[in-house]
C-alpha positions as CSV (number, residue, x, y, z in Angstrom):
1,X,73.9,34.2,-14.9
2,X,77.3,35.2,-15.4
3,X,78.5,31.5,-15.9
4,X,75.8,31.3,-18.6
5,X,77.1,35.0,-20.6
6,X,80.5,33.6,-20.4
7,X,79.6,30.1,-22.4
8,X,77.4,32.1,-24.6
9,X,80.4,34.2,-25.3
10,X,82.9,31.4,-26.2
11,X,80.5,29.7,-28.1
12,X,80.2,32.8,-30.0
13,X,84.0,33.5,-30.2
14,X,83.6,29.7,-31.4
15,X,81.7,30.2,-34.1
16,X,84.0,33.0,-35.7
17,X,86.7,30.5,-34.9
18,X,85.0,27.9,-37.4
19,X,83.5,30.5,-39.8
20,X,87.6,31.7,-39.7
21,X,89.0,27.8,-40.4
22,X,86.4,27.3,-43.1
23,X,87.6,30.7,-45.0
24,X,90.8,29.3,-44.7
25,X,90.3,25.8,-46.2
26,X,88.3,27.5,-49.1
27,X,90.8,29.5,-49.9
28,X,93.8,27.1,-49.3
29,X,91.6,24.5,-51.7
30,X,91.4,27.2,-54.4
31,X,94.9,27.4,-54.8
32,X,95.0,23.7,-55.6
33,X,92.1,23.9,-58.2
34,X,94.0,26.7,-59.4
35,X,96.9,24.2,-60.1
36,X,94.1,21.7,-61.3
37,X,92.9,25.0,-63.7
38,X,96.6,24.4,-65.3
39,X,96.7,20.5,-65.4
40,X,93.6,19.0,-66.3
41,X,89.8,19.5,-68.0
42,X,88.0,19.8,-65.7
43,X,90.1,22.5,-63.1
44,X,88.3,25.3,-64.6
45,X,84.7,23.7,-63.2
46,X,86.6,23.3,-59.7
47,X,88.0,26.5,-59.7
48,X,84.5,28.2,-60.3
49,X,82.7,26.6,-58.5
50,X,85.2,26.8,-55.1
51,X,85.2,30.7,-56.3
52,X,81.7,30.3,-55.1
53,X,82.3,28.5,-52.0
54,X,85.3,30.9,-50.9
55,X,83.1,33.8,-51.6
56,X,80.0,32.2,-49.4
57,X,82.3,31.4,-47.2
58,X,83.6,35.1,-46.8
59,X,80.4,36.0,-46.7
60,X,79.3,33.4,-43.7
61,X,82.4,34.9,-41.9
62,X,81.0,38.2,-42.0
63,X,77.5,37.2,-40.7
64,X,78.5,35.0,-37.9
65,X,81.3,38.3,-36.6
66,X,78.1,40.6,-36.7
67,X,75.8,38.1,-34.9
68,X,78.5,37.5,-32.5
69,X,79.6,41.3,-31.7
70,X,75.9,42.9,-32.3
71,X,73.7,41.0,-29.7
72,X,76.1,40.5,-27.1
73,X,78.5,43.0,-26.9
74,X,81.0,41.1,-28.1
75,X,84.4,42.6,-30.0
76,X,83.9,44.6,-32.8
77,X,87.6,43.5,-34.3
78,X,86.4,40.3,-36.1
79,X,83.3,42.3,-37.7
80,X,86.3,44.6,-39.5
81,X,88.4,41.9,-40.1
82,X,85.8,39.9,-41.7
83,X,84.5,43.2,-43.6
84,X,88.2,43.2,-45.2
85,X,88.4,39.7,-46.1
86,X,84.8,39.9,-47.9
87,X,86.1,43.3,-49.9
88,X,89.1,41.3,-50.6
89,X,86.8,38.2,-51.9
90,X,85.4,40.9,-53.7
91,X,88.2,42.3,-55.7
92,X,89.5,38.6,-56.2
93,X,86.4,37.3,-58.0
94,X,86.3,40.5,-60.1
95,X,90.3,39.9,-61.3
96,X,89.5,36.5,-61.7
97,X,86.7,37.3,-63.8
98,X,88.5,39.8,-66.1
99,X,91.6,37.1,-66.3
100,X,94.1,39.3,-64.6
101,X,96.7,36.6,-63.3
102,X,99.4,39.0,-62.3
103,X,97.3,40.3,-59.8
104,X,94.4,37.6,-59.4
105,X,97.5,35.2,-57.9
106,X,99.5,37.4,-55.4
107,X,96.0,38.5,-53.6
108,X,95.0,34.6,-53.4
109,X,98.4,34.2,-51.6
110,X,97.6,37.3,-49.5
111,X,94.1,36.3,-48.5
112,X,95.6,33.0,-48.0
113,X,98.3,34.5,-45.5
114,X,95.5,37.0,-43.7
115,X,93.1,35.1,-43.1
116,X,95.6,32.1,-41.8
117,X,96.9,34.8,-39.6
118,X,93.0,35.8,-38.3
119,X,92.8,31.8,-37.5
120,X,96.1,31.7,-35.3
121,X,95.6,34.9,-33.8
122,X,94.5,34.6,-30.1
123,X,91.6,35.2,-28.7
124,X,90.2,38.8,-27.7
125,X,89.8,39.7,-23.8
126,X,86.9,40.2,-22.5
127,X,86.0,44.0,-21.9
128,X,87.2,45.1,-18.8
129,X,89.7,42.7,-18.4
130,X,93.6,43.7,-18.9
131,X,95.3,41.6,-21.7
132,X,98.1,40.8,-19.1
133,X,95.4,38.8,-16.3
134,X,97.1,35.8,-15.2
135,X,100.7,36.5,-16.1
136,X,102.9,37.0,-14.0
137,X,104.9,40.5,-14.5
138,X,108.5,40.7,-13.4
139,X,109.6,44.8,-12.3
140,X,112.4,45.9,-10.5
């Protein structure tokens, strides 16, 4: 039983992984339509349209945290962290809606940064288990 609770929480801890990388990509990709937006006809389409994506995306992110924390017990970290990006996704569609570049740009580059940052960051310990298990600790 407990070998089972343990795959079903890294296959849970997976799943936020991959909801985290696909935010990322999103996000990453609409900074190149945003170039395309500049360059060519048809960068406006791309850059609506991946607006959509990114903001599914955020959304998908904070669905697959709650599913993973709620039923199981798991951390309740990624289900604030994806609550921040989705209110970020938020004010980003609305100040890209209302054409506000000066501050539409700088919180694509910040989103950008966090949420790269929430895909390198490492995994949460289990409860109960001290962050330091394993390491070897050198006092004196």
């Amino acid at each position: 039983m407990t070998t089972r609770v343990t795959t079903s929480r890294a296959q849970r801890a997976s799943l936020v992984r991959a909801a985290i990388a696909l935010q990322t990509v999103t996000i990453f990709l609409q900074a190149v339509s945003a170039g395309l937006l500049l360059t060519s006809a048809y960068g406006e389409t791309l850059h609506s349209v991946g607006a959509r994506v990114m903001y599914g995306a955020s959304m998908l992110y904070l669905l697959v945290a709650l599913l993973a924390w709620k039923p199981g017990g798991g951390p309740v970290r990624p289900v604030w962290y994806a609550s921040g990006f989705l209110a970020l996704a938020s004010a980003q569609v609305v100040l890209g809606i209302a054409h506000v570049p000066s501050l539409h740009l700088p919180l694509g580059v910040l989103m950008f940064g966090l949420s790269l940052l929430a895909l390198v960051r490492p995994q949460e310990r289990e409860a109960g288990r001290p962050d330091h298990a394993g390491v070897p600790t050198i006092t004196g």
